[in-house]
Each structure stands twice: as structure tokens, then as C-alpha cells.
C-alpha positions in Angstrom: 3.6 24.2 18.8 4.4 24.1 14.4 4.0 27.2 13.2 0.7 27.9 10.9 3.3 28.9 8.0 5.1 25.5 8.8 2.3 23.4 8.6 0.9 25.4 5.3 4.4 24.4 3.2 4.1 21.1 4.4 0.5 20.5 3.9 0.7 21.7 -0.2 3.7 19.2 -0.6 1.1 16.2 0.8 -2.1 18.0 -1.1 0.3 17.5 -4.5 1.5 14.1 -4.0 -2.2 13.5 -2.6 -3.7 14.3 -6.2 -0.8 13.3 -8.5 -1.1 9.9 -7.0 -4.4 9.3 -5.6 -3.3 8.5 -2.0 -4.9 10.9 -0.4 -2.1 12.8 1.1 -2.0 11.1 4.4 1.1 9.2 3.4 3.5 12.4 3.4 1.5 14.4 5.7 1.3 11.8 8.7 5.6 11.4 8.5 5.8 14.9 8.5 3.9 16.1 11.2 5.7 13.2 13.6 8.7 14.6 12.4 7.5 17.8 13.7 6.5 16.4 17.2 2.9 15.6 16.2 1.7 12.5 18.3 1.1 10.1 15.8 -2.8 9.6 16.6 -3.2 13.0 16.5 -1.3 13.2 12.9 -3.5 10.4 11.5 -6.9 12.4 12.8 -5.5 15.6 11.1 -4.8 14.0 8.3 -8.0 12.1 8.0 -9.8 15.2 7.8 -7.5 16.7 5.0 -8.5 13.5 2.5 -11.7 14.8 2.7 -10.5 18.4 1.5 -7.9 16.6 -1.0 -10.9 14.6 -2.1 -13.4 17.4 -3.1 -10.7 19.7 -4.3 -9.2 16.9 -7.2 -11.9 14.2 -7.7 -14.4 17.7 -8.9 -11.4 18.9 -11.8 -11.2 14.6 -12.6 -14.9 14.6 -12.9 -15.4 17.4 -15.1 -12.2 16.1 -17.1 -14.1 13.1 -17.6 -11.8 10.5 -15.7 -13.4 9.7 -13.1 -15.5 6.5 -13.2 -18.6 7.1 -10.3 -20.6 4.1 -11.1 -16.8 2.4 -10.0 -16.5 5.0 -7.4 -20.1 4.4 -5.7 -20.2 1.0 -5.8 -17.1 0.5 -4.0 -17.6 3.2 -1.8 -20.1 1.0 0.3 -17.4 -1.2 1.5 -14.7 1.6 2.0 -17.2 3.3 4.9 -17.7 0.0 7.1 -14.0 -0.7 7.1 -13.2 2.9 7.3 -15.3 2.9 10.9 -13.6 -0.7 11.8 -9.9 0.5 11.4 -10.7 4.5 12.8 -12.3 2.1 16.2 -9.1 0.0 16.4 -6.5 3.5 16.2 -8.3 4.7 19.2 -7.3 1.5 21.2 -3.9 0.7 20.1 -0.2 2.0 21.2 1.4 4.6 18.8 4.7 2.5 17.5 2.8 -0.5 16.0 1.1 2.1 14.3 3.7 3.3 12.6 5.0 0.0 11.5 1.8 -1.0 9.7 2.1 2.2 8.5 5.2 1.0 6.6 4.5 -2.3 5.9 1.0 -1.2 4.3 3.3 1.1 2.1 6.1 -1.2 1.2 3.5 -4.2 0.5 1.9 -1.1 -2.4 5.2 -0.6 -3.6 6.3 -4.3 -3.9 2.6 -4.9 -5.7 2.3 -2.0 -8.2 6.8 -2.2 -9.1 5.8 -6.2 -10.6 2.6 -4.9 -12.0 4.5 -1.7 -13.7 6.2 -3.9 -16.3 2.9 -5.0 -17.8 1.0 -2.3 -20.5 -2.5 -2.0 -19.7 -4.7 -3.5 -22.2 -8.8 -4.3 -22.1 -9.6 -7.7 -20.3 -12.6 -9.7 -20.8 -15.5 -8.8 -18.5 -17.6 -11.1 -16.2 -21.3 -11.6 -16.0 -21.7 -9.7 -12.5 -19.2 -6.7 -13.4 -21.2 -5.9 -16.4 -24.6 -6.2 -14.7 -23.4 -3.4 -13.1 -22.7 -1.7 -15.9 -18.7 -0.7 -14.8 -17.3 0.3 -18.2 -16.4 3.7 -19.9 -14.0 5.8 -21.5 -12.3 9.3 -21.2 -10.2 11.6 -23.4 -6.2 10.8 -22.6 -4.6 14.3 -23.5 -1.2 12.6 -23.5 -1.7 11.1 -26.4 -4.9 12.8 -28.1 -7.3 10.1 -28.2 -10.2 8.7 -26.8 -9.5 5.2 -24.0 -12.4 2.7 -23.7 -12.2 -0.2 -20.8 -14.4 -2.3 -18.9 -13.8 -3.1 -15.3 -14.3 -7.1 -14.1 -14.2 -8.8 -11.4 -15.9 -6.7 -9.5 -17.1 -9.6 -7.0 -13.6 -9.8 -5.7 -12.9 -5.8 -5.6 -16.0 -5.6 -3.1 -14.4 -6.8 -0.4 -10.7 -5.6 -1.1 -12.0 -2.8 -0.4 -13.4 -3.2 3.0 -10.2 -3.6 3.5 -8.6 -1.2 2.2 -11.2 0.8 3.8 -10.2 -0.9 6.9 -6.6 0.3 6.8 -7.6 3.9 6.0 -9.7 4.2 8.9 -6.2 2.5 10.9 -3.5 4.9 9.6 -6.0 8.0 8.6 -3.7 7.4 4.7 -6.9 7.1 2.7 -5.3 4.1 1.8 -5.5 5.2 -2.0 -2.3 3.3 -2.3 -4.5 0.3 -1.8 -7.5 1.5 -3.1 -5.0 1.9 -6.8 -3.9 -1.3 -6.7 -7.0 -2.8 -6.6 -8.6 -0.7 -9.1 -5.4 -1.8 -11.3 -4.5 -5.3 -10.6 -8.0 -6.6 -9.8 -10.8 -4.7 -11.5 -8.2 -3.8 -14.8 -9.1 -0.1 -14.7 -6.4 2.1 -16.6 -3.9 4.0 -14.1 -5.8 7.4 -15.0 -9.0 5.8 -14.1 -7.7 4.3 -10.7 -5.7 7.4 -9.7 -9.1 9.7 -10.2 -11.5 7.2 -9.2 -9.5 6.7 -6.1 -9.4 10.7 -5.0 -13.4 9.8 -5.1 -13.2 7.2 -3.1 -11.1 8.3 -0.5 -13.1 11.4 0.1 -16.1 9.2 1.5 -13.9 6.7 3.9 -12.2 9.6 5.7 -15.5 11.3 6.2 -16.5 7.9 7.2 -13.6 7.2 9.5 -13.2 11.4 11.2 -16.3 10.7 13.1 -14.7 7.8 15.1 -11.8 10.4 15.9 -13.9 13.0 16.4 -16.1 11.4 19.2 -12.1 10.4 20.8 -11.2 13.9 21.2 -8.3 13.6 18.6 -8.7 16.1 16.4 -6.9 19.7 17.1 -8.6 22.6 15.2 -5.1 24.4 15.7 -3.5 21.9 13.1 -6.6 21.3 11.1 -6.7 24.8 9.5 -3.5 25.3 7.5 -3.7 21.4 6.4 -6.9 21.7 5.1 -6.0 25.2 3.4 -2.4 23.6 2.4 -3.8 20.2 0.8 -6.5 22.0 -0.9 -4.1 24.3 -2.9 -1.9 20.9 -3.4 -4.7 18.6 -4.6 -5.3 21.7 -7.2 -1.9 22.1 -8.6 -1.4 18.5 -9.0 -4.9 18.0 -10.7 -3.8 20.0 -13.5 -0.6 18.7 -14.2 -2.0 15.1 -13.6 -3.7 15.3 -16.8 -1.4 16.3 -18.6 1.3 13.3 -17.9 1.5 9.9 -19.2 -0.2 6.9 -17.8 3.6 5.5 -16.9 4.7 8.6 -15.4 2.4 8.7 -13.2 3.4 5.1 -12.1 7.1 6.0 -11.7 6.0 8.9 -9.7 4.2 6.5 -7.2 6.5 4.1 -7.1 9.0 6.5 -6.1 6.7 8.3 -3.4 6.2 5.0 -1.8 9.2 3.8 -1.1 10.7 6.2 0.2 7.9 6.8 2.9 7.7 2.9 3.7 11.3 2.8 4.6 11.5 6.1 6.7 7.9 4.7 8.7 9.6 1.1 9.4 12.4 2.8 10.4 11.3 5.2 13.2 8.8 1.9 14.4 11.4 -0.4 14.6 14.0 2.1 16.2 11.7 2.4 19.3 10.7 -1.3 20.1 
């Protein structure tokens, strides 16, 4: 059995990355726990319950900072919960060490995505017809650099049902899949990385609840481990909402880069080792 103090330490480090780079946490907190002799269901239902804690306990500092887009956030959200139920359904039934490989390959395919997509500056696109129907536009105060960033999202037709399945994944590896969910926001809807990070922590928040009551109704989740992760990732998610604001919209894309990688190789590794 991991000791409560163990589990604490270990659950602030993933609440930190969690909010600093609006994956949720899962992605350190899942390795982490297997290291520790977690079965790897049981790690993904544990840390599918602690997105919903890193969730409220960032997206409420990014909302009152102004960041966070919700007309974004609730519109994709609707896709996020049906895939979120698809992926949880298909955990239950599958062995543990593909698991762990789409774990890594889900990672590495972020990684490869957002390091091309890092050496082009944000700038305003041109919005559709649908996108501003729905009136997905705003702006927010960028304390980096003391001034005031307008955007529009677009394409919103095609970020619909991206994220089912990114929803679909988070629901399958109990991540939040906010690597995903970033990525989309950033590459296909043109949101500013500030926006997709804090939107994202939204987001996530709704799939894992969405996804906890599949694993709940399996039997996977362990109250003994679900205490000091939710206590741990909440006092993460704050610490790294406040210095999130604070950093610039490229070093927060360094920071995820780095995070990434290093998890998608040491995932691949342990799924590969035991085929």
C-alpha cells in the first residue's frame, strides 16, 4: 500500500503540471502511481476523478482572470461527454499493456503536433460563417506583456468532432486528454495558447465527471488513493494557476513540450517492454 504522504507529494507535482499546461494532470499522475505498483486501471480511475478537482480548482482563478473562453468551453463540452463515456466503456474491457501504449502514442502524436506548430506566432485568422453564428470570439488582459489580446475562433465545424475524440481518449486513458483538447483549440479553432491552456482546464473538468461514472459503476475506484490525490492536485492546480499568468504565451509552450515527451517515451517504454 503508498503511503498517504507519498501519494500527497506526488499528486501536487501532477495538480501543477495539470494547471500550468492544461492536461489535466492524469499524464504525470497515471506513470506515477504504476511506478508505485498502482494497477494501471485503477491509476486511470483515480486519476480521472482528480481532473475533476484540478478542473474546479484552476479553470475558477482562469475565469475570474478573464481567460477562459465558456461560450468555447460549452460548446465543445457536448462532444467531450459522449466520447468521454465511449472511451471510459472500452478501459473496462481491455488488457492493461495496450493501455499503456496508447497512452504514449496519444502523448508523443501531442508532442510531434504542437513542436511543428511552436515555430509559428499566433496571429488572428479570418473567421467562418458558422464559428461566428456562434459568437466564439473575445479577448483577455495578457499580464506578460500589459495589454489587452482580442481573437476570434473558426472552424468551429471541424473542432466539434475533434473533440469527441479527444473526449474519446480521455475517457480511455482517464488523461483528460487536455493535451488533445490544446491542440485543437490551437491548431484548429486558432485560439491563443492562454486561451487553449484555460479553456481546456474547463473542459476537462466535465469529460472526467462524464467518464468517473463508467468507472464507478466497474468497481475501480479506491477511496484509499482518491483522498491525498484529490487534496494533492488541488493544492497543485492552485500553485500553478498563479504562476501561469504570469508567464509568456511561449513559455508555456516550451513547458509542454518538455512535459510530453518525456512521459510519451517512459509510457511506450514500460508497454513495449512487456509484450
Amino acid at each position: 500500500m503508498v503511503s498517504f504522504e507519498l501519494l500527497l507529494i506526488v499528486s501536487i507535482a501532477a495538480g501543477f503540471v495539470g494547471a500550468m499546461s492544461g492536461m489535466g494532470g492524469g499524464v504525470v499522475l497515471i506513470p506515477a502511481l504504476t511506478l508505485l505498483g498502482v494497477d494501471i486501471k485503477h491509476a486511470i480511475a483515480v486519476s480521472i476523478i482528480s481532473i475533476i478537482a484540478t478542473s474546479s480548482g484552476s479553470a475558477s482563478a482562469y475565469a475570474r482572470d478573464h481567460i477562459t473562453n465558456l461560450k468555447v468551453g460549452m460548446f465543445l463540452e457536448m462532444f467531450t461527454i459522449v466520447g468521454a463515456i465511449a472511451g471510459a466503456s472500452i478501459t473496462i474491457v481491455s488488457s492493461t499493456k495496450p493501455l499503456y501504449i496508447a497512452f504514449g502514442v496519444v502523448l508523443l502524436g501531442s508532442w510531434v503536433a504542437l513542436l511543428f506548430a511552436g515555430h509559428v506566432m499566433w496571429h488572428e485568422g479570418r473567421q467562418d460563417a458558422f464559428t461566428r453564428w456562434l459568437e466564439l470570439e473575445g479577448s483577455y488582459p495578457d499580464k506578460a506583456t500589459g495589454t489587452v489580446v482580442k481573437y476570434k475562433a473558426r472552424r468551429a465545424y471541424f473542432g466539434a468532432p475533434a473533440m469527441f475524440g479527444a473526449g474519446l481518449i480521455a475517457g480511455l486513458l482517464g488523461i483528460g486528454a487536455g493535451a488533445v483538447k490544446v491542440l485543437i483549440h490551437d491548431l484548429i479553432m486558432g485560439l491563443p495558447p492562454k486561451v487553449s491552456t484555460t479553456t481546456s482546464n474547463l473542459i476537462i473538468g466535465v469529460t472526467a465527471l462524464a467518464g468517473t461514472s463508467v468507472y464507478l459503476m466497474a468497481g475501480l475506484i479506491n477511496p484509499g488513493l482518491v483522498a491525498p490525490v484529490v487534496l494533492g492536485v488541488v493544492a497543485g492546480a492552485f500553485l500553478g494557476t498563479r504562476l501561469l499568468v504570469r508567464l509568456t504565451n511561449q513559455a508555456i509552450r516550451r513547458f509542454f513540450l518538455v512535459v510530453l515527451l518525456v512521459l510519451a517515451v517512459e509510457m511506450l517504454f514500460r508497454g513495449l517492454a512487456g509484450i
